[in-house]
N, C-alpha and C positions, 0 to 999 in steps of 0.2 A: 888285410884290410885295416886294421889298427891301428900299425903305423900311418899307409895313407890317408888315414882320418884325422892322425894328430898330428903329421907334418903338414897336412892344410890347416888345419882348422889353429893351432897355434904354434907351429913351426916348434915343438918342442920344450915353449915357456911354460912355465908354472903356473906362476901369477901375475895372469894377463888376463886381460877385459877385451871383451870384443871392440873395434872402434868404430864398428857399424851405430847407425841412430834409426831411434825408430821414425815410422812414416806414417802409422797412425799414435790415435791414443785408446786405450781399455784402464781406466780409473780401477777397474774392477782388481785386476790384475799390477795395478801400481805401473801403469806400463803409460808415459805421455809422450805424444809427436815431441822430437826431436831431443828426447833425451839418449844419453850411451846405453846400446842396447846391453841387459844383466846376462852376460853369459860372461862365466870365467873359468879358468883354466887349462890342463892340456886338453880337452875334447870338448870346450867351450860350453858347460852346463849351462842349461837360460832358464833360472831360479824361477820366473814367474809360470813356467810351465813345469816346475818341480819344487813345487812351495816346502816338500818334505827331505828335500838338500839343502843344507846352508850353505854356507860360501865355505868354508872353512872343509869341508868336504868336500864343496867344487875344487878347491886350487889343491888339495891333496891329491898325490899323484898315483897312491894305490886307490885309494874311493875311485878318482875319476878315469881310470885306465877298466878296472869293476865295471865302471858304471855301464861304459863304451862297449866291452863285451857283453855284458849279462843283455843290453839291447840289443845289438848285433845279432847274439844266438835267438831274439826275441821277433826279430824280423823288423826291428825298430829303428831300423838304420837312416831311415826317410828322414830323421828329427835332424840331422848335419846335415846342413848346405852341403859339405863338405864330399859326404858320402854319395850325396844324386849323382852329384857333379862324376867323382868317379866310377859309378854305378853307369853313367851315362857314356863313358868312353867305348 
């Protein structure tokens, strides 16, 4: 499942940003309609929903491979698009 999470979700880049935009805004969260949505890396972390990862441990690729199973094993798989989508096949 790993792989298939990080070949959707960033086809194997590092440091890459997602090129999704957001559709609403939460000021709360730094998050406004039609900015580049903050997820980066190979399992696309979305910083505003992990204020306790910075970037620089998103696009690292042992943190962010970590990150993908310690959720996984956590039943937290729901958090990737990536993962429904093949959860859903």
């Amino acid at each position: 499942m790993v792989n298939a999470v990080v070949s959707c979700e960033s086809q194997y880049q590092v440091d890459v940003q997602s090129r999704h935009r957001y559709s609403f805004s939460d000021a709360s969260r730094g998050i406004y309609e039609g900015q580049q949505e903050q997820s980066f890396g190979l399992v696309q972390i979305h910083l505003p929903d992990h204020p306790s990862v910075t970037y620089e441990q998103a696009i690292d690729p042992d943190f962010a491979l970590r990150f993908l199973a310690k959720n996984l094993k956590q039943g937290k798989g729901a958090m990737w698009t990536c993962y429904r989508e093949i959860a859903m096949r």
